[in-house]
C-alpha positions in Angstrom: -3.4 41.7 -30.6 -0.1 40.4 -28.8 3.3 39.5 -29.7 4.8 35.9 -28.2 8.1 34.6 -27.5 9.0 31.3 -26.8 12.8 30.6 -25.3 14.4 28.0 -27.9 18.0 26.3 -26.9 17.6 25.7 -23.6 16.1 22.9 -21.9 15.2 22.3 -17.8 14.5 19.2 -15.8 12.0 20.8 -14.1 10.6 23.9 -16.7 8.5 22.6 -19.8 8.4 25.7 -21.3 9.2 29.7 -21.1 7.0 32.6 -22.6 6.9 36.6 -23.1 4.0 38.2 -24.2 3.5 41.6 -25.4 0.3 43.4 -25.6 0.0 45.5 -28.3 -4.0 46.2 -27.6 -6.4 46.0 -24.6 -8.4 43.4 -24.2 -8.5 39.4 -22.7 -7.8 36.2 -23.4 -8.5 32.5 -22.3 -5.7 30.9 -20.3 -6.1 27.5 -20.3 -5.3 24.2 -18.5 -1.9 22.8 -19.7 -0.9 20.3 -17.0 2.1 22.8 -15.5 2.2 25.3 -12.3 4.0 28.5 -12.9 5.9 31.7 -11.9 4.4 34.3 -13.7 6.0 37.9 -13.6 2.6 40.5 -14.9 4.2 44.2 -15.9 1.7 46.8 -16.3 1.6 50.5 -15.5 0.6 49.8 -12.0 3.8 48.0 -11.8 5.3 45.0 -11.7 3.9 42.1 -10.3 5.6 38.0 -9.0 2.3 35.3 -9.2 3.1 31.7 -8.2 0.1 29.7 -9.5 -0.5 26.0 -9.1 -2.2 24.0 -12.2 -5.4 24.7 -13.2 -8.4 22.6 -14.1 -10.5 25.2 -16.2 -9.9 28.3 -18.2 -9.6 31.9 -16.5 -10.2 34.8 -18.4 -7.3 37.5 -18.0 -8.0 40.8 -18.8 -5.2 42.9 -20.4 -4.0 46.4 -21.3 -2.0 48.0 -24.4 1.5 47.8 -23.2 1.0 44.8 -20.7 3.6 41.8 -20.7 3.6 38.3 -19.3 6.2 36.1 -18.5 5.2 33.2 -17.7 7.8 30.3 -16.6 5.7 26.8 -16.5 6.7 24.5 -14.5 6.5 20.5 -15.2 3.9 18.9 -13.2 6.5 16.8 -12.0 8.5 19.5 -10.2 7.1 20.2 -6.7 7.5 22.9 -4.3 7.7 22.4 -0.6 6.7 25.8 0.6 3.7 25.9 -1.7 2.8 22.3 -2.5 0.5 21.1 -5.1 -2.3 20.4 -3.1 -2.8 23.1 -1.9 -1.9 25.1 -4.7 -4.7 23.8 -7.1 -6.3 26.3 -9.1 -5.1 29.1 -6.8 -2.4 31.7 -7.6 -0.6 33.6 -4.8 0.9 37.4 -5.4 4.6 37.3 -3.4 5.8 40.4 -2.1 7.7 42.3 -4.2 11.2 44.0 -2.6 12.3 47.4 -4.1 12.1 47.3 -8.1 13.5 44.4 -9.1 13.6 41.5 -6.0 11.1 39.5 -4.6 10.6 37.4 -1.0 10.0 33.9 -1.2 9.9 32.7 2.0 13.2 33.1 3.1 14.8 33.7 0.0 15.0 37.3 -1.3 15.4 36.7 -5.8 15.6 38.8 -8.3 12.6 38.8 -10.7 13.2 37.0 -13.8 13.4 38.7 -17.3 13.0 36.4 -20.6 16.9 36.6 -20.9 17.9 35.5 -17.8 15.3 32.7 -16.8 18.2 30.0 -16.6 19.6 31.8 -13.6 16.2 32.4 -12.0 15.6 28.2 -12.4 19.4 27.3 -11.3 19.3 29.5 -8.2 15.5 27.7 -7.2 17.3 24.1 -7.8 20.6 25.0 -5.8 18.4 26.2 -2.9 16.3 23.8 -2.3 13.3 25.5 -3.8 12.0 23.7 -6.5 12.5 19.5 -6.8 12.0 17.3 -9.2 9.8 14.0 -7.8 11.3 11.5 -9.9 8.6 9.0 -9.5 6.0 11.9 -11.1 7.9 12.0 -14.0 8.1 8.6 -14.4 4.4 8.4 -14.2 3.8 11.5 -16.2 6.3 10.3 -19.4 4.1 6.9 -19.8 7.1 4.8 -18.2 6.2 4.5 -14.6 9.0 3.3 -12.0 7.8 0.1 -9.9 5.2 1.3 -7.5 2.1 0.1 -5.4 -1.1 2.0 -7.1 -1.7 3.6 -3.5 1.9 5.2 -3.7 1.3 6.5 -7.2 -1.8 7.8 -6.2 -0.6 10.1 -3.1 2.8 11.2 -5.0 0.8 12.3 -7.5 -1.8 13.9 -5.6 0.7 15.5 -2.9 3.0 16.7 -5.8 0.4 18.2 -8.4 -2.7 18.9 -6.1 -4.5 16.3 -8.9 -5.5 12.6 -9.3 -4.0 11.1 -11.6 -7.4 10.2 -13.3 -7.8 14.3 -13.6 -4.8 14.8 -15.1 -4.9 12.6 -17.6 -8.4 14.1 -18.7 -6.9 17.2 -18.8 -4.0 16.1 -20.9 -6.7 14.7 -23.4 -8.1 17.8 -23.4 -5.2 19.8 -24.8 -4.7 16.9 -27.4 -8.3 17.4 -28.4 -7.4 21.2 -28.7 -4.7 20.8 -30.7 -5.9 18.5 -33.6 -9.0 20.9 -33.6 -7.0 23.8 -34.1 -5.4 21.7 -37.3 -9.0 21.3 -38.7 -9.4 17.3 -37.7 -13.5 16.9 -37.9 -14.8 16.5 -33.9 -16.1 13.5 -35.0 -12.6 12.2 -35.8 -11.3 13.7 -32.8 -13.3 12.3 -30.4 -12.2 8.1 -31.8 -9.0 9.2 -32.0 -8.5 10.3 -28.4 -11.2 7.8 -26.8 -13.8 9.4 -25.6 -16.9 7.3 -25.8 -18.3 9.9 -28.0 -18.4 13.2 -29.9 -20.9 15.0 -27.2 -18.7 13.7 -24.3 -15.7 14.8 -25.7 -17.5 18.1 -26.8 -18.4 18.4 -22.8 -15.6 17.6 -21.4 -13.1 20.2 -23.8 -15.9 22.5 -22.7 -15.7 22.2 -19.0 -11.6 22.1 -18.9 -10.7 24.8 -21.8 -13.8 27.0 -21.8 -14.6 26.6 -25.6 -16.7 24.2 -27.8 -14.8 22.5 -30.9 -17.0 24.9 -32.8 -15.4 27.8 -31.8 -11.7 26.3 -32.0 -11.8 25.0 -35.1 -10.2 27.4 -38.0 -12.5 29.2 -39.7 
C-alpha cells in the first residue's frame, strides 16, 4: 500500500522523528495520537501543500491517492512555537501559504519547503530565527526527570507549551505503549496490568477513544 522512510543519523533537540511516505495505491489510513506537533509537507497532483498541525488527541482518517507523498517532520512536545502556540493549536492543523513552487510564508519568514534530504537545514534555520524553542522545563517533565517546580508552574508550562494537561498527555502516552505491545501480540489482558489501567475494558476504552481501534483489531492476526 505505501512505502516509508525514516531519517536515521541525525538527531534534533527539538524533532523526535522524520518520515516520507510513498503511496503506491489509493486509499486511507489512521493517523494517530503520538504526543508530537508537526510540519507536514502533502504532494499530490493538485500540488504541493505546507500543514502546521498541533498534537492530536484522537485518530483522523487521511484519505490518499496513488502517487501521493507525506513528509511529515514531528516535533517533540517539548518544542513550542510562539506564533502558533500549543494551546491554541490542539487538534487543529493550519495550511500556510505557499510562495511560487518551492517557498512558503511563515509569518514573516519566507522558507523553502523541506524535502527528506534536506530537513536538518529546514530545523537549523527555524532554531536560528527564533521560530521554534525548546521549553526546557517541558522536557524535563516529559523525560520522567522534572526540574524543581511548584505543581501550578508545571501545570501552565505544560498546558501553554503543548495545548494539553499534563494528566492528558500522559494517557495518551499510555495509549501508544498499549499499541505497541499489542502490535507484538502481548494478550490485552496482560497489557492492561502491565501499563495500569484499572482494567482490561478501561484500557480497551480508553486505546479506543485516543487511537480509533480496539486491541482486537491491532493485534497480529
Amino acid at each position: 500500500m505505501h512505502t516509508v522512510a525514516k531519517l536515521d543519523g541525525w538527531s534534533s533537540p527539538v524533532v523526535e522523528t522524520v518520515t516520507h511516505t510513498t503511496f503506491n495505491t489509493s486509499g486511507s489510513m489512521l493517523m494517530q495520537p503520538d504526543g508530537c506537533w508537526d510540519f507536514v509537507i502533502l504532494k499530490s497532483a493538485a500540488g504541493t501543500t505546507v500543514l502546521r498541525t498541533g498534537l492530536t488527541t484522537s485518530a483522523v482518517t487521511h484519505h490518499f491517492a496513488e502517487g501521493d507523498e507525506i513528509l511529515s517532520i514531528a516535533f517533540k512536545a517539548s518544542s513550542f512555537m510562539s506564533l502558533m502556540p500549543g494551546e491554541k493549536m490542539l487538534d487543529e492543523g493550519v495550511v500556510l501559504s505557499n510562495i511560487g513552487r518551492d517557498r512558503f510564508s511563515l509569518g514573516g519568514d519566507i522558507i523553502e519547503i523541506p524535502t527528506f534530504d534536506n530537513v536538518d537545514r529546514f530545523v537549523t534555520k527555524l532554531l536560528s530565527n527564533g521560530i521554534v524553542e525548546d521549553n526546557s522545563l517541558v522536557a524535563s517533565v516529559v523525560s520522567g526527570h522534572p526540574m524543581a517546580m511548584s505543581e501550578r508552574t508545571m501545570q501552565r508550562h505544560f498546558l501553554k507549551t503543548t495545548g494539553l494537561t499534563y494528566k492528558t498527555f500522559t494517557q495518551i502516552e499510555r495509549a501508544q505503549k498499549a499499541l505497541t505491545l499489542l502490535q507484538q501480540g502481548r494478550p490485552a489482558a496482560d497489557v492492561a496490568f502491565a501499563l495500569g489501567y484499572a482494567d482490561q475494558p478501561h484500557m480497551i476504552r480508553s486505546v479506543k477513544a485516543i487511537m480509533g481501534q480496539t486491541p482486537g483489531q491491532i493485534a497480529p492476526r
